[in-house]
C-alpha positions as CSV (number, residue, x, y, z in Angstrom):
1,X,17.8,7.4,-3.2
2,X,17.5,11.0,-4.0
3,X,14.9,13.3,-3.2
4,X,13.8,13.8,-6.4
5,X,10.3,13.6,-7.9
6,X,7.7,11.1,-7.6
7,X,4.9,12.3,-9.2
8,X,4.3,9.6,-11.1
9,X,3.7,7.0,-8.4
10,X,0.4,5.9,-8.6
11,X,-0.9,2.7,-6.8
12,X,-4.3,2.6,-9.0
13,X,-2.6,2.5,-12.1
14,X,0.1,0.1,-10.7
15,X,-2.8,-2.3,-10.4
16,X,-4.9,-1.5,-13.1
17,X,-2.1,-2.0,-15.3
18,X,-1.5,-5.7,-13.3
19,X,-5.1,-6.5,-13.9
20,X,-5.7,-6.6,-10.5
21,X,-8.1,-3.9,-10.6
22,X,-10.6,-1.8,-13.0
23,X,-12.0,1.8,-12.6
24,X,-15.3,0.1,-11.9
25,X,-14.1,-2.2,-9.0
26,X,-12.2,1.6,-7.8
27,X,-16.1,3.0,-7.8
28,X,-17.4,0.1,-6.2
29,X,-14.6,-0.2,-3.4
30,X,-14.6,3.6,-3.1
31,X,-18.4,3.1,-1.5
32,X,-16.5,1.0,1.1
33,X,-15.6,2.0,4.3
34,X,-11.7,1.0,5.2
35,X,-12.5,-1.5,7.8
36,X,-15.1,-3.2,5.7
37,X,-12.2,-3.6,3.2
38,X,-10.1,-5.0,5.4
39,X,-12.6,-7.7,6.6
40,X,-13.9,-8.4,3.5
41,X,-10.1,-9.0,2.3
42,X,-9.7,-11.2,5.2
43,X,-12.6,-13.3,4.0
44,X,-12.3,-14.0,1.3
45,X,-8.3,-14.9,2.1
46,X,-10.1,-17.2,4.9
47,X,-12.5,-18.9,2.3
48,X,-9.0,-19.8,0.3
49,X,-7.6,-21.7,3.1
50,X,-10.7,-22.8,4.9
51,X,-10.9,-20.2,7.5
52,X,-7.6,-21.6,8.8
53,X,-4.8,-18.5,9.5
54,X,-3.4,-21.1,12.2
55,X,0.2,-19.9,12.6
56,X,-0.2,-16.5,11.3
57,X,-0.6,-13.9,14.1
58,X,-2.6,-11.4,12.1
59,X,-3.6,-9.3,15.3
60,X,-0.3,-8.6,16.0
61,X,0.6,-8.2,12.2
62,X,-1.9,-5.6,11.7
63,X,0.0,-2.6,12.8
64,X,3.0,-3.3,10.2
65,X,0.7,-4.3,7.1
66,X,-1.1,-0.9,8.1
67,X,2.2,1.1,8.1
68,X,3.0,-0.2,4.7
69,X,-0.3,0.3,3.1
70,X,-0.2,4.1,4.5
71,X,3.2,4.1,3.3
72,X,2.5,3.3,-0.4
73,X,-0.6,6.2,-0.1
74,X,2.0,8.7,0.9
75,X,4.6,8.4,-1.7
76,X,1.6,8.1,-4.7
77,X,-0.4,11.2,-3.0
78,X,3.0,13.2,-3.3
79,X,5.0,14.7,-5.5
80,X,8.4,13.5,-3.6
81,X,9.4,11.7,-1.4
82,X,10.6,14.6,1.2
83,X,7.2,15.7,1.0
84,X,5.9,12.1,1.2
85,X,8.2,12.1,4.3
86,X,6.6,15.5,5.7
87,X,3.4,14.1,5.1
88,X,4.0,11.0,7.3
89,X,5.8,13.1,9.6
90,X,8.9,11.1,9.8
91,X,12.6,12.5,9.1
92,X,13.5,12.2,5.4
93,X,16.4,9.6,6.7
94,X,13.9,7.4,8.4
95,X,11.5,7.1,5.2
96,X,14.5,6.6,3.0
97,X,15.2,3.2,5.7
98,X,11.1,2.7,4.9
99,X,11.6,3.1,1.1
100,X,14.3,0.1,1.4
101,X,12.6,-1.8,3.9
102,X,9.1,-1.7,1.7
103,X,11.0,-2.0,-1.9
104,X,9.1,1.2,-2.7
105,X,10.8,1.9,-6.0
106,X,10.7,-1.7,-7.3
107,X,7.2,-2.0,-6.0
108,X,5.9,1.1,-8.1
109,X,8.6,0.3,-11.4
110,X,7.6,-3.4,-11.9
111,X,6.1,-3.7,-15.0
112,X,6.2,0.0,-16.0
């Protein structure tokens, strides 16, 4: 993994392009505060499966999922990934064992 650009990370387009989002729904979730994303997500995930997470310990889960999803920001918000590394304020060497750990490239690439 070089240093090299990234620029062209983006996760809005990466999910527009999977149809799992439109500029509208962007506006709409833009008027959203962060935590009432996340507890609307968790919602409507509860509705799915009847309000039944038995076995999952999201609580304790929360931290990770949180570290990945500030993660993805970083490396889309820069233009590479040392700077996405600065801006985290981790050493290059430890987002480089993120980047692997989070499938980073494949997870921006898929379905370019």
């Amino acid at each position: 993994m070089s240093q090299g650009t990234i620029g062209l990370y983006s996760v809005a387009r990466k999910l527009r392009k999977d149809k799992k989002t439109t500029e509208e729904f962007e506006v709409m979730l833009g008027n959203l505060s962060l935590e009432e994303v996340v507890a609307l997500k968790l919602e409507l995930s509860g509705k799915i499966i009847k309000g039944k997470l038995y076995g999952f310990n999201l609580y304790h889960a929360i931290p990770e999922i949180t570290k990945e999803a500030v993660f993805k920001y970083a490396v889309s918000a820069n233009r590479s990934k040392k700077a996405a590394a600065d801006f985290m304020g981790i050493t290059y060497r430890y987002f480089k064992m993120l980047a692997r750990k989070y499938n980073i490239d494949n997870y921006f690439k898929e379905n370019e």
